[in-house]
N, C-alpha and C positions, 0 to 999 in steps of 0.2 A: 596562562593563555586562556582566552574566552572562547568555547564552542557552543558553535548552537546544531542543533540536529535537526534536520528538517525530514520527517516520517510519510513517505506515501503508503499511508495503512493500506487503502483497498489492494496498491498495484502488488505489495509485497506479501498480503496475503492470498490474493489471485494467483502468483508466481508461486505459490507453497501446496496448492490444493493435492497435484499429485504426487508429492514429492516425498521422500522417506523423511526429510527436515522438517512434515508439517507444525510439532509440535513448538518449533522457533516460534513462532506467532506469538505464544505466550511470554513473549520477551520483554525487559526492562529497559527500553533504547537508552536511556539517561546514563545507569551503570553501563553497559553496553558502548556507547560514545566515549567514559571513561576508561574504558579499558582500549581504546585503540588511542587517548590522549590522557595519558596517567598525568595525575595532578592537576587537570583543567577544571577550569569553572565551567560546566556543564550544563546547558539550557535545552529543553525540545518541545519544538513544535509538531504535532502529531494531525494529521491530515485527512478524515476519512471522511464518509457518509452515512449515516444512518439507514441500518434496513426496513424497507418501507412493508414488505410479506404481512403474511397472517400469520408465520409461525411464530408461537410465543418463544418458543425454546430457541430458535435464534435471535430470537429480539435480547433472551438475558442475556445469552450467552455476549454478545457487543457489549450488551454496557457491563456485563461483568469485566470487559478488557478493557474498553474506557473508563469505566472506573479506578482500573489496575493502574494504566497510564497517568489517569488525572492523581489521586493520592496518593502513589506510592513512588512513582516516578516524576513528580510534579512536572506531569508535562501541559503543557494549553493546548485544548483541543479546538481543530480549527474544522466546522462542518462545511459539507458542502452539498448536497443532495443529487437523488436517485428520483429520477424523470423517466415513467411509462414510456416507452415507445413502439409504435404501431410496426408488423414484421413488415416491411415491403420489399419486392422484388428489384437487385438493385438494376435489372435493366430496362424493363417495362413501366416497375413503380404501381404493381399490381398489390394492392394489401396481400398477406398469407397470412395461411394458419397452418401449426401442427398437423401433420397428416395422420396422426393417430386420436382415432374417434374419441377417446377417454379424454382427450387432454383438449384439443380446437384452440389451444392457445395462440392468440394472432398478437400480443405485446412483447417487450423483453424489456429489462431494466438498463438505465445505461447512467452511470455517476457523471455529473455536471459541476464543474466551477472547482474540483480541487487543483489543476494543472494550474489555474489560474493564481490559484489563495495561494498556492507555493511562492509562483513564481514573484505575485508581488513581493507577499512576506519578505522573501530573500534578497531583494534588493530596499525596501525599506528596511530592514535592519542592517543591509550594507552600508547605504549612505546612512543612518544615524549613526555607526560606528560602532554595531552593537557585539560584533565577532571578528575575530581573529584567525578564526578558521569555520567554516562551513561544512557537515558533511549533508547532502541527500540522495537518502538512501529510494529510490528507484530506478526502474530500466527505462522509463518513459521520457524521448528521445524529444517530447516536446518542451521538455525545461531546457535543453540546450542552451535558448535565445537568453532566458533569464540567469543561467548562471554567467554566459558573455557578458551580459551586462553588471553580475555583481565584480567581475573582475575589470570590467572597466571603470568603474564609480568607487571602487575603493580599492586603489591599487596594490595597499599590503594586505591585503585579503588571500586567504588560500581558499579553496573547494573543493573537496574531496567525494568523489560520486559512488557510493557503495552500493553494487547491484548483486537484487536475489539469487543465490546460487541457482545454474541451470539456466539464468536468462543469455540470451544473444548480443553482444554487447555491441552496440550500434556502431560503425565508424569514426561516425565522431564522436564518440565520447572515449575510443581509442585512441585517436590523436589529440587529448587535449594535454599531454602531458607535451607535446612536441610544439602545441600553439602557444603554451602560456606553459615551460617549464619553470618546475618547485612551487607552481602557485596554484595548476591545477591536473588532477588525475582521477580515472575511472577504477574502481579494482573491485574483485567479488568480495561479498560481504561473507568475512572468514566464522564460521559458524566452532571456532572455538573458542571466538573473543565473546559472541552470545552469551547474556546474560538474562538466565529466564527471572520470571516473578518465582514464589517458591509453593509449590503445587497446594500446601495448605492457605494461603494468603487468600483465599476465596470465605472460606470460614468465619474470617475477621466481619465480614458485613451479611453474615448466615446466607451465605450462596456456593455452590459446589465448585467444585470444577470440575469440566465435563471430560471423561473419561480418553477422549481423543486428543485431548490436548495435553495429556501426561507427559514427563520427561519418556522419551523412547516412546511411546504410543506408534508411530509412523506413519503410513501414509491416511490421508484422510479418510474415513468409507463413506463409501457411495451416497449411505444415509443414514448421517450421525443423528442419535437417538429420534429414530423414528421420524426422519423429516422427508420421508418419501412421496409424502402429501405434497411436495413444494412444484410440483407439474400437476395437477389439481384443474380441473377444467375454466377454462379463463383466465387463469393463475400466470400473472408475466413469468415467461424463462428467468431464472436468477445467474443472470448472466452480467457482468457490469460490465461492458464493452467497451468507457474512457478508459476504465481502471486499470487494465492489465497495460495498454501502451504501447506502443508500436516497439519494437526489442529485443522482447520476449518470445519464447519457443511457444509457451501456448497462446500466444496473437499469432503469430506466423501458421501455425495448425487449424485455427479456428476460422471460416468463413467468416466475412468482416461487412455488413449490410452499409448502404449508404449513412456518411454521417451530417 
């Protein structure tokens, strides 16, 4: 059997920030895909954005995991970008800022074009005939439309929807098992078939791994190695607003500014 893995990095890591599973992140989606389809031919496509901040130490720390994903997990990484946006009010449409004097921050980050780079991806490799079974793994209720369509364009096709533990699993991706049974289902992403990278595998290209991302470490803190600077006056909120996706507990928690 052919599978391909389709990874929404940001929304899956957004959905882990407080969670006692944060160290998943550090995960091998390729072996990881294998273990819920033993003996498949294994493909993934991995989806995220680059962070655009000043902090160095989160800059390594990304490409320390894309890098993980690109060579060790041969996965293709597919970019999408993080676009400033101005805070505005969403009734008036008044710009705002932070109301704490230190910070006046009036921007926030928001990821652009990965919903999209999925959604195509997965039905161009439906119609070339590149899988057999599909899994994508996020809660964001906006790829809906593109997996209807990889199951209409390529009728023996399965797709299988594995969302963050802890997310709110949207309606419809409840009933997809009952729209299109044995060909498509939603289920949580069972975090004992997780297959991490291996804590010293950072060493290999002299880089560390950062102490929160340990097997067991838990939930994320507040301000992993000293990035407390990252609310810094003018400094966008590092909020990615696409990324989490309509779903999820923390989109449903979070006030949601015009998009």
């Amino acid at each position: 059997m052919r599978v391909v893995g389709y990874i929404d990095g940001m929304n899956f890591y957004e959905a882990s920030k407080d969670q006692a599973w944060y160290p998943a992140g550090w995960c091998n989606w390729t072996e990881t895909l294998g273990v819920y389809c033993p003996g498949a031919e294994v493909s993934v496509r991995y989806f995220t954005s680059l962070y655009v901040g000043r902090d160095m130490k989160q800059v390594r720390r990304q490409k320390l995991h894309i890098l993980a994903m690109e060579k060790e997990a041969h996965a293709e990484i597919i970019l999408g970008s993080c676009r400033r946006r101005p805070l505005v009010c969403p009734n008036c449409r008044t710009l705002l800022k932070c109301p704490r004097a230190k910070c006046g921050c009036d921007q926030r980050l928001a990821e652009k074009m990965t919903d999209v780079n999925i959604a195509v991806r997965m039905l161009e490799d439906a119609i070339d005939g590149l899988f057999d079974r599909a899994y994508l793994v996020s809660a964001d209720v906006d790829l809906l439309p593109a997996i209807k369509a990889v199951l209409r364009r390529a009728p023996s096709s399965q797709v299988i929807v594995l969302l963050p533990p802890g997310a709110v699993m949207a309606g419809e991706f409840a009933e997809l098992n009952k729209t299109y049974p044995r060909r498509a289902i939603a289920l949580y992403l069972d975090l004992g078939k997780l297959r991490r990278f291996p804590d010293e595998l950072p060493h290999r290209w002299g880089m560390r791994l950062p102490p929160h991302w340990r097997e067991g470490a838990g939930k994320r803190p507040l301000a992993p190695e000293s990035e407390a600077d990252s609310c810094r006056p003018g400094h966008p909120v590092p909020w990615f607003e696409e990324s989490v996706g309509f779903g999820t507990e923390s989109a449903l928690k979070r006030p949601r500014g015009p998009r």
